[in-house]
N, C-alpha and C positions, 0 to 999 in steps of 0.2 A: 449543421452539416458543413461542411470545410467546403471550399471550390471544387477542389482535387474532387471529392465524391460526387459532387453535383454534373461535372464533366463527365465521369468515367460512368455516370450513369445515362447521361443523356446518349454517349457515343453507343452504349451498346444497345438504347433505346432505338439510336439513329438506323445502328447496321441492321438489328431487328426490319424495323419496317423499310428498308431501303430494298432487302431482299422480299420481303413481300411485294414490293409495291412493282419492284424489276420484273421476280416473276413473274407477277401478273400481267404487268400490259405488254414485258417484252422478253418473253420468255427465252430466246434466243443472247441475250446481252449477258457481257462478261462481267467481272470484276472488278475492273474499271470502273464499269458504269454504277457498281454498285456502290463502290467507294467515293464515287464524285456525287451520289446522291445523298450520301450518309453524309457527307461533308454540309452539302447543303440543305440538309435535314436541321444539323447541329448548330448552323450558322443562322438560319431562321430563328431556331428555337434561344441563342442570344439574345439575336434584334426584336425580337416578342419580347423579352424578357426585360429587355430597357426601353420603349415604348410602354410597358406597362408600368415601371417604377418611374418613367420622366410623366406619367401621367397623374399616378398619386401627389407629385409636390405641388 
């Protein structure tokens, strides 16, 4: 799988649970908050993802 898909998967994985996660604890919360979570969904799921390859060398 190319980057391109690996991104474009995780992003719709991110926006997936970011609305989940919004509405559930804040069910009042916009857009925004949904997007600033997916962001930082996708940006974990990076630095996971290089933490676990700097740990195999």
């Amino acid at each position: 799988m190319t980057p391109l898909y690996i991104f474009m998967i995780r992003v719709v994985m991110g926006i997936v649970f970011a609305i989940l996660a919004t509405r559930l604890f804040y069910p009042d919360s916009g857009m925004v908050t949904v997007m600033a979570v997916t962001a930082v969904l996708v940006g974990m799921a990076y630095i996971l993802e290089n933490f676990r390859k700097r740990n195999k060398e």
